[in-house]
C-alpha positions as CSV (number, residue, x, y, z in Angstrom):
1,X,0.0,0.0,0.0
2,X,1.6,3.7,-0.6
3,X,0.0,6.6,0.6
4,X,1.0,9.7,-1.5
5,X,1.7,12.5,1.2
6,X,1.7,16.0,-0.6
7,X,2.1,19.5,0.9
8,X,0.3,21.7,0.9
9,X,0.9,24.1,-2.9
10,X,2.4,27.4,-2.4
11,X,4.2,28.4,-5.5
12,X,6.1,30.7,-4.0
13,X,8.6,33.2,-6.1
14,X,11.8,33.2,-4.2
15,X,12.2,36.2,-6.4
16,X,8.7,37.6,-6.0
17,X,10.0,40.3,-3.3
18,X,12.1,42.1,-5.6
19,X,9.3,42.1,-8.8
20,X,9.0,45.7,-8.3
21,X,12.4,46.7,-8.1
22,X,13.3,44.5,-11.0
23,X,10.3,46.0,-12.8
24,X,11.5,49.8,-12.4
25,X,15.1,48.5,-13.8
26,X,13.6,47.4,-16.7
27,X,11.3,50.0,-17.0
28,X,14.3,52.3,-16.8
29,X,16.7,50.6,-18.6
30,X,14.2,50.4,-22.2
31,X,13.5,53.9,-21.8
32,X,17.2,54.7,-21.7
33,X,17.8,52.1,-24.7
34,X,15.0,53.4,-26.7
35,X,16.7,57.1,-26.3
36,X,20.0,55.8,-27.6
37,X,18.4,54.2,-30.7
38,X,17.2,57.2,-32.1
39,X,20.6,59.2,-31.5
40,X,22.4,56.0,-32.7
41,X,20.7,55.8,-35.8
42,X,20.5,59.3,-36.8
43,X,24.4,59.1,-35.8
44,X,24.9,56.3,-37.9
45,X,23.1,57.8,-41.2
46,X,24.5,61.1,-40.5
47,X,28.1,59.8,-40.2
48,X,28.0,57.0,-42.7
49,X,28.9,54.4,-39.7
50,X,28.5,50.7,-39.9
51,X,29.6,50.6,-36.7
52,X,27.3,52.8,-35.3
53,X,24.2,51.9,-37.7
54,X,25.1,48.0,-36.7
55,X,24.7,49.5,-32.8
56,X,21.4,50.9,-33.4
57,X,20.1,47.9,-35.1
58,X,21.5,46.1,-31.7
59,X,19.5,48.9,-29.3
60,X,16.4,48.0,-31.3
61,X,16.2,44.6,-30.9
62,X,17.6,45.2,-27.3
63,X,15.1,47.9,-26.4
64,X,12.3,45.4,-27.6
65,X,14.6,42.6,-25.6
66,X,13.9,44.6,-22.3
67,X,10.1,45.5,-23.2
68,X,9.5,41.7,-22.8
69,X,11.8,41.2,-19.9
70,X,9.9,43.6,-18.2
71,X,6.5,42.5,-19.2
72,X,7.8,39.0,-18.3
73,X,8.7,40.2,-14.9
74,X,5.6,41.6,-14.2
75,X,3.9,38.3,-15.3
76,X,6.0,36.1,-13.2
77,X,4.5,37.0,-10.2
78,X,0.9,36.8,-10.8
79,X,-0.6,34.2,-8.9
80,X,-1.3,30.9,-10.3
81,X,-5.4,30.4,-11.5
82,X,-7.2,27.5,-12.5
83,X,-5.3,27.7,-16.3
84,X,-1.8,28.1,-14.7
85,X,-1.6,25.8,-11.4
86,X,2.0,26.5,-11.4
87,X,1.8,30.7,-12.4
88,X,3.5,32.4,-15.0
89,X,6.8,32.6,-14.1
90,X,8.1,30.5,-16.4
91,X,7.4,33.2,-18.7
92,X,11.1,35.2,-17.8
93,X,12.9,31.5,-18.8
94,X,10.8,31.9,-22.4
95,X,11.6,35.8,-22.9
96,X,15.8,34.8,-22.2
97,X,15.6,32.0,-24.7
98,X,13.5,34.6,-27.8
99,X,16.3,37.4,-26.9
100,X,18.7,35.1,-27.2
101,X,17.4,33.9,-30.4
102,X,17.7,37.6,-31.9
103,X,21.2,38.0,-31.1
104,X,21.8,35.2,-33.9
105,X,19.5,37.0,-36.0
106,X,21.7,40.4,-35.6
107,X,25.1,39.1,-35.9
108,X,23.9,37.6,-39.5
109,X,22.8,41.1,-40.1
110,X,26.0,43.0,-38.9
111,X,28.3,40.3,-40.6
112,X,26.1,41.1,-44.2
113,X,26.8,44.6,-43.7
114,X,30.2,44.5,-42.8
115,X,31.1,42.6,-45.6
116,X,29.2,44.5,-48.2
117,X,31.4,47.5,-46.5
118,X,34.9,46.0,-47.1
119,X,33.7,45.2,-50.7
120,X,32.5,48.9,-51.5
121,X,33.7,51.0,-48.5
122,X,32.2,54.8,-48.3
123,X,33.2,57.9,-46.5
124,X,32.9,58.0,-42.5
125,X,32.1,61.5,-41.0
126,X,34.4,60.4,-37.8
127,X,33.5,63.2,-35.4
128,X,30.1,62.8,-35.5
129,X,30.5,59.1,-35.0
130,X,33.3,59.6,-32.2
131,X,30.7,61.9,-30.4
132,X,27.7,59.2,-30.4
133,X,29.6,56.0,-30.1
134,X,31.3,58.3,-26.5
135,X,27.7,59.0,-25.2
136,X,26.6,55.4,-26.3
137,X,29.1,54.3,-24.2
138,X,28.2,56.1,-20.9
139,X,24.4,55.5,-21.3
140,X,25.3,51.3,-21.7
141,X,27.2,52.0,-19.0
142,X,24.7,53.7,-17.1
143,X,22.3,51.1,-17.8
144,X,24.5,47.6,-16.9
145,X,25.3,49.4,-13.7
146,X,21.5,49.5,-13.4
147,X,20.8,46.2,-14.0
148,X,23.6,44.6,-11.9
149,X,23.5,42.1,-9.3
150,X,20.5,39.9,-11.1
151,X,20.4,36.4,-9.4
152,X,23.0,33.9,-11.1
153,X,19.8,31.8,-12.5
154,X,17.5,34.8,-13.1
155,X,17.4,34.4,-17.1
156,X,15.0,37.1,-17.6
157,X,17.7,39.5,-15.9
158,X,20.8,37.6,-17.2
159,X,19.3,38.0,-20.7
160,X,18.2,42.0,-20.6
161,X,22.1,42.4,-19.0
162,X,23.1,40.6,-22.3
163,X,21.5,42.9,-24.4
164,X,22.8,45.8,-22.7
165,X,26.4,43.9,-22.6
166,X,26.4,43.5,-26.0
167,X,25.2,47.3,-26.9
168,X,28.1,48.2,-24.6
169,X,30.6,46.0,-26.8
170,X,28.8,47.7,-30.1
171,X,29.4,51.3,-28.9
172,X,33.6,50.3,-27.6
173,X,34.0,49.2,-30.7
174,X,32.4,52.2,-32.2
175,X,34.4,54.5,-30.0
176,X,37.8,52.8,-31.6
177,X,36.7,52.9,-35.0
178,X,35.9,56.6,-34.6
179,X,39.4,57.2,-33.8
180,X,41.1,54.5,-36.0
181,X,39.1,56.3,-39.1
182,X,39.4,59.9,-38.1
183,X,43.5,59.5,-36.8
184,X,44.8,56.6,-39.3
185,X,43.0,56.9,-41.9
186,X,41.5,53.2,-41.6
187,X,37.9,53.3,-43.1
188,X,38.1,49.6,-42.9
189,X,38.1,49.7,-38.9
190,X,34.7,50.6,-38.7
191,X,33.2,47.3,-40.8
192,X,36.2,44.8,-39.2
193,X,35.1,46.0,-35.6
194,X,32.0,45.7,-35.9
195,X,32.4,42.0,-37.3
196,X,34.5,41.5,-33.8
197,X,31.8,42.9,-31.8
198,X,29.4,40.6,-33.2
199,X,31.7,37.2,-32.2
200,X,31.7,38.8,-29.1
201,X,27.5,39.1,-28.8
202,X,27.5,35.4,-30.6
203,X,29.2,33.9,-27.2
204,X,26.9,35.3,-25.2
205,X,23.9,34.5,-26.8
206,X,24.7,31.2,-27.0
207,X,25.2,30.4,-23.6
208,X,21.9,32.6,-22.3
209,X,20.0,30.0,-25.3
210,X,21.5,26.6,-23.7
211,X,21.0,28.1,-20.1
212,X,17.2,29.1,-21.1
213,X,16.5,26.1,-22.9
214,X,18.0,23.5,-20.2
215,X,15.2,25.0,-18.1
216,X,12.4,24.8,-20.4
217,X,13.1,21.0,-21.0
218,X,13.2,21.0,-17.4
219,X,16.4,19.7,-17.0
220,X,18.5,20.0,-13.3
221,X,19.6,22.9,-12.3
222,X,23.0,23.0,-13.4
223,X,24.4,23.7,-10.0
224,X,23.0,20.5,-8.6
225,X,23.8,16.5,-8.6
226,X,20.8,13.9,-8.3
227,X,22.8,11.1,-7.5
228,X,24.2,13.8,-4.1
229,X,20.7,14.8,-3.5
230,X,19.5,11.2,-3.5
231,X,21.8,10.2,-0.7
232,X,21.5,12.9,1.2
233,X,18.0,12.1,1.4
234,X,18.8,8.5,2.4
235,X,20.4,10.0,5.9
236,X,17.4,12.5,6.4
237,X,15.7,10.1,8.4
238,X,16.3,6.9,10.0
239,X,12.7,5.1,8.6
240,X,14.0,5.8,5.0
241,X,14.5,2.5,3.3
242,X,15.0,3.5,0.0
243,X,14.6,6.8,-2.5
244,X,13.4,6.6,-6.0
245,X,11.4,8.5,-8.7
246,X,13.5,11.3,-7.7
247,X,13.1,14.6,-10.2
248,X,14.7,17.8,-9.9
249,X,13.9,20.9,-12.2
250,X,14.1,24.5,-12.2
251,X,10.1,26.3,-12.8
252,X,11.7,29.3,-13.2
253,X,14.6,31.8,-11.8
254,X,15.8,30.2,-9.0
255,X,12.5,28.1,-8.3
256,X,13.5,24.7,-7.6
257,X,10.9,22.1,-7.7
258,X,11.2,18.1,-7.0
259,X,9.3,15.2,-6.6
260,X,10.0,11.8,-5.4
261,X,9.1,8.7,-3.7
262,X,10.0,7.4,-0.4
263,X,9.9,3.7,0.9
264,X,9.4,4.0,4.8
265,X,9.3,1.8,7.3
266,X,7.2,2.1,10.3
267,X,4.1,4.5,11.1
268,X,2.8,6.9,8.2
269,X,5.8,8.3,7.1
270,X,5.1,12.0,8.1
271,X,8.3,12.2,9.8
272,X,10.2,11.1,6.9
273,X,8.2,13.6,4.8
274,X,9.2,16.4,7.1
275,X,12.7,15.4,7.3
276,X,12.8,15.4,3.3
277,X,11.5,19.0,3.4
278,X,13.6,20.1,5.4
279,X,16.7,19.0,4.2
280,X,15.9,19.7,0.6
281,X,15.0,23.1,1.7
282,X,18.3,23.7,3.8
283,X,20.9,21.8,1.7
284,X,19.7,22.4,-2.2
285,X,17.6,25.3,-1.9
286,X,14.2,23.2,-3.4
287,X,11.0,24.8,-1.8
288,X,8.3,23.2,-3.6
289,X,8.5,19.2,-3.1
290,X,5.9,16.5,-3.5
291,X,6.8,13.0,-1.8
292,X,4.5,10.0,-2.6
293,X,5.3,7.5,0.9
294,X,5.7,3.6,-0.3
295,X,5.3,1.6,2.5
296,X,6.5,-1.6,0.4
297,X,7.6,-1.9,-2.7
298,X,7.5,0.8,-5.3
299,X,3.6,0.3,-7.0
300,X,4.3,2.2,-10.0
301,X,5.5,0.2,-12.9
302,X,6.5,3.3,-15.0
303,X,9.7,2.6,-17.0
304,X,11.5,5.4,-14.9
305,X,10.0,4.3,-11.7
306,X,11.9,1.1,-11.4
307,X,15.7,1.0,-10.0
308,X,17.1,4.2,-9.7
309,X,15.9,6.0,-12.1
310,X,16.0,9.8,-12.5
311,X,15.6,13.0,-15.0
């Protein structure tokens, strides 16, 4: 006989305290992108500079980059309804893995441009560009500082600081164009730079896409070993006769779920259950945890059920 012993189903936001804080960084940090667009891309057009044209494109898809991180932060901490039993946080995880889908999208477009550059280069107005790509700088600046200090797993943050990263990285290299054109004569700088910038941006992205997307396919949290957390939980409590089922995934930022079954010996098994709480919640940081108490053998036959097995 097993008698499946649940708590009780707070999804609780670790996060959730600091929505509105996170929120107003956002909020700030688009309108501050948006702003630098414009000047950017008037820059860019006025000067004749890939570099700085190739920023603006960046700022746009960044700007629209932190619309949806902010959206996606207020989102995440709406409560769950009878649609969404677990909430909507999961919605940050999605909004880190489209950004970092449009980085790909705009390093094909600066490397295009930058080539079609080399090929037919064109005159470079570097003052103006030396100007814009300076103030660029200090506004990304400005903003990154803003946005610091995100949690290490907080993908919706991680990805928006990306964005800015990489518009930070756009107007350096702008900034050293400007002055290889307009002191050396090297019109070539400008597309070559911006062709570096973009390698840069490419490394990024690809890490913020495998971190998003190992917690969409609900994979462990990258920080964590099952076969430790298994047993550790075979010491929580001295009527544990065996762990199994064991799953560990990652809901969201830095909410940790699991669920599990536990062969007890002896009474009910509400002691084990409590000792399984609490270490999870002390040890690996998991708040939300569902144990399902075997009293003999394990009664589900389910391929990953049997042995040891685990996600």
């Amino acid at each position: 006989m097993s008698h499946p012993h649940d708590h009780a189903h707070h999804h609780h936001d670790p996060a959730g305290g600091h929505a509105g804080a996170r929120g107003r960084k956002l909020l700030f940090a688009f309108l501050l992108t948006l702003l630098m667009l414009v000047a950017e891309a008037i820059g860019g057009l006025w000067s004749g500079s890939l570099a700085l044209l190739a920023d603006a494109g960046h700022m746009m898809v960044d700007a629209l980059a932190l619309a949806l991180a902010f959206i996606g932060a207020r989102l995440a901490v709406r409560p769950a309804d009878a649609r969404r039993s677990y909430g909507y946080g999961r919605l940050e995880v999605l909004a880190g893995f489209v950004n970092a889908l449009t980085q790909f999208v705009l390093v094909g477009f600066i490397a295009y441009e930058a080539v079609t550059r080399l090929l037919h280069p064109g005159e470079i107005l570097s003052g103006v560009m030396l100007v814009v790509a300076v103030i660029g700088l200090l506004v990304n600046l400005l903003v990154l500082r803003v946005l610091h200090g995100h949690a290490h797993d907080d993908v919706n943050m991680a990805s928006a600081s990306l964005h800015v990263l990489g518009d930070l990285l756009g107007s350096l290299g702008a900034v050293l164009a400007a002055l290889a054109v307009r002191w050396l004569g090297w019109n070539w700088a400008d597309p070559v730079l911006s062709l570096l910038v973009s390698l840069l941006i490419l490394g990024n992205a690809w890490r913020l896409l495998r971190t998003s997307a190992h917690i969409l396919l609900e994979g462990v949290p990258e920080d964590l070993d099952v076969a430790e957390v298994e047993r550790a939980l075979h010491q929580a409590d001295a009527s544990i006769r065996d762990i199994h089922h064991l799953h560990v995934w990652q809901l969201a930022s830095g909410s940790r779920m699991a669920t599990l079954h536990a062969q007890v010996s002896g009474g009910d098994g509400a002691d084990a259950v409590a000792a399984i709480h609490g270490l999870l919640r002390r040890q690996f940081g998991i708040v939300h945890v569902t144990v399902q108490v075997d009293a003999g053998p394990c009664t589900d036959h389910a391929r990953d059920c049997l042995g040891q097995g685990h996600l």
